[in-house]
C-alpha positions, 0 to 999 in steps of 0.5 A: 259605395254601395250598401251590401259592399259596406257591409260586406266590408264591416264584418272584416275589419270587425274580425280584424279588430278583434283578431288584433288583440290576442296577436301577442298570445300567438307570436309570444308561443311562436317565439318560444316554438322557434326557440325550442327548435333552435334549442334543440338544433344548437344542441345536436350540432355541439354533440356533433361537434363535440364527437368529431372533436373527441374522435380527431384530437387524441388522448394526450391533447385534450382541451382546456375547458373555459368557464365564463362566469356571468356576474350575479350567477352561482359557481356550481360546486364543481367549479369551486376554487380549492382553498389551498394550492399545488406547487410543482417548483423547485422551492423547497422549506429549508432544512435544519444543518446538522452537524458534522460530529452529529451526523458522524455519531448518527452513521457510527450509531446506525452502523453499529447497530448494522453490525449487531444486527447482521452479528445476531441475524448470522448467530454470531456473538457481539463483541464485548468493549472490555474485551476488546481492551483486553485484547489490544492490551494483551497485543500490545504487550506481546508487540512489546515482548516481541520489540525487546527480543528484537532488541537483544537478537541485535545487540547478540548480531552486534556483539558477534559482528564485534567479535568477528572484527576483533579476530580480524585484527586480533591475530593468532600465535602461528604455532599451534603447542609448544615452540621456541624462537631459535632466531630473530630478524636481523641475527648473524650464524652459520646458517645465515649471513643475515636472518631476515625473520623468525624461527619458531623451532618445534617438532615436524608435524607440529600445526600451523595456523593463520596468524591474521584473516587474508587469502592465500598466495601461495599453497606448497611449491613455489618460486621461493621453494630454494630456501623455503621449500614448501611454503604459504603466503597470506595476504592481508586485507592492508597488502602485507603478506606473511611467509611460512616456510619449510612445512611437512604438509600444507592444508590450504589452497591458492586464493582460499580466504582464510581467518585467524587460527585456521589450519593452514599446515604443519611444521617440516625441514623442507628447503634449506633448513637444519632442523625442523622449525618454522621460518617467518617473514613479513612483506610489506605492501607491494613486494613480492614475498621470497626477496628476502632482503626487502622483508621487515621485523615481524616482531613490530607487525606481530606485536600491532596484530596483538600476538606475542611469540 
């Protein structure tokens, strides 16, 4: 080897020598450049990412953030950890039973207090618990007062109700005024062979009237007429029916219910008859009234209708 190309060789490997030394200056500022570079690199693609993220995901599903939390590292305060926690649950702290008669008493108070307060929004006047009393009294006095006239508007229906019935049983003399009896049930004359009730003798035109309630059967002429010339029968509510005979006039009707001492005539001489009198005959239940050999004494029939002739 030549000299000059030792030499020329020398100032090279001096350089090198030398250049060796400050190495890790550079490479330590060419590390950090790249790193810078890649810094900034790395954070235009997370926006990047990030934008094309927040455009295509819609607003009701946004993103859990993660945070990692290196050990030895700070939380920031943002992250802090809430000293008390959030429950969405069902779970609720129990609350105290009231009672039954307590919440009575609280809606009967709240509704009263309702009352009042609507009586007094409309001006009206609450009412007074005294007076109150006082009415129900005075109500209850005048239901008492009522319940008592009811009582005696009964007993008064039940008294007449009473009489009614004793009239219904209770009969009438048939002659109305003065009479004499000229014949009995069963007497023997010259008028009769065998008398087959009784005479009331008084003058023509005397009234006559029904000596118990039934309906009449027959008003005036009928098959009787012969003897009995104008006659009525009435029949009473047990079957037996009496026979008037020989009237002047006769003021009822066929099927005409009536009571006793209604009017149902006057005394005449009609049929055969030898003076103006009145004959009556009874007829128990089942035979035809104007057969006069099946009639009975009127006198027991009269005296069990409480009528004395």
């Amino acid at each position: 080897m030549s000299p000059t190309s030792l030499f020329g060789r020398r100032p090279a490997a001096r350089r090198a020598l030398v250049d060796t030394k400050p190495n890790w200056l550079h490479r330590g500022l060419a590390v950090l450049a790249v790193s810078a570079l890649g810094v900034g690199v790395a954070g235009s693609v997370a926006l990047t990412g990030s934008a094309q993220s927040s455009s295509a995901t819609p607003a009701t599903a946004q993103p859990s953030v993660v945070t990692d939390v290196v050990p030895g590292v700070k939380v920031p305060d943002a992250f802090d950890a809430r000293s008390t926690s959030v429950t969405r649950g069902n779970a609720r702290p129990p609350v105290a039973a009231a009672t039954a008669a307590g919440r009575l008493s609280a809606h009967a108070a709240e509704a009263e207090a309702s009352a009042a307060e609507s009586a007094a929004s409309s001006g009206e006047q609450v009412a007074d618990p005294q007076a109150i009393e006082a009415r129900a009294e005075a109500l209850a006095a005048t239901a008492s007062s009522i319940e008592k006239q009811d009582d005696t508007l009964v007993a008064k229906r039940k008294k007449a109700i009473a009489a009614a019935k004793a009239r219904a049983t209770k009969g009438c003399v048939p002659v109305v005024g003065g009479y004499t009896i000229a014949a009995r049930f069963g007497d023997v004359g010259a008028w009769a062979r065998y008398h087959t009730g009784f005479d009331f003798s008084a003058p023509i035109g005397t009234g006559l009237r029904a000596p118990t309630a039934g309906v009449v059967m027959n008003a005036g002429p009928g098959p009787a007429s012969g003897w009995a010339g104008n006659y009525v029968v009435i029949k009473q509510a047990d079957g037996t029916q009496v026979l008037m005979a020989h009237m002047s006039r006769v003021s009822v009707e066929v099927g005409q219910k009536v009571s006793p001492c209604d009017s149902v005539g006057a005394v005449g001489q009609t049929g055969r008859a030898f003076g103006p009198h009145m004959h009556f005959e009874v007829y128990p239940k089942g035979i035809e009234p104007g057969d006069v050999y099946k009639a009975v004494d009127p006198l027991p029939w009269l005296t069990k209708m409480h009528i004395k002739p």
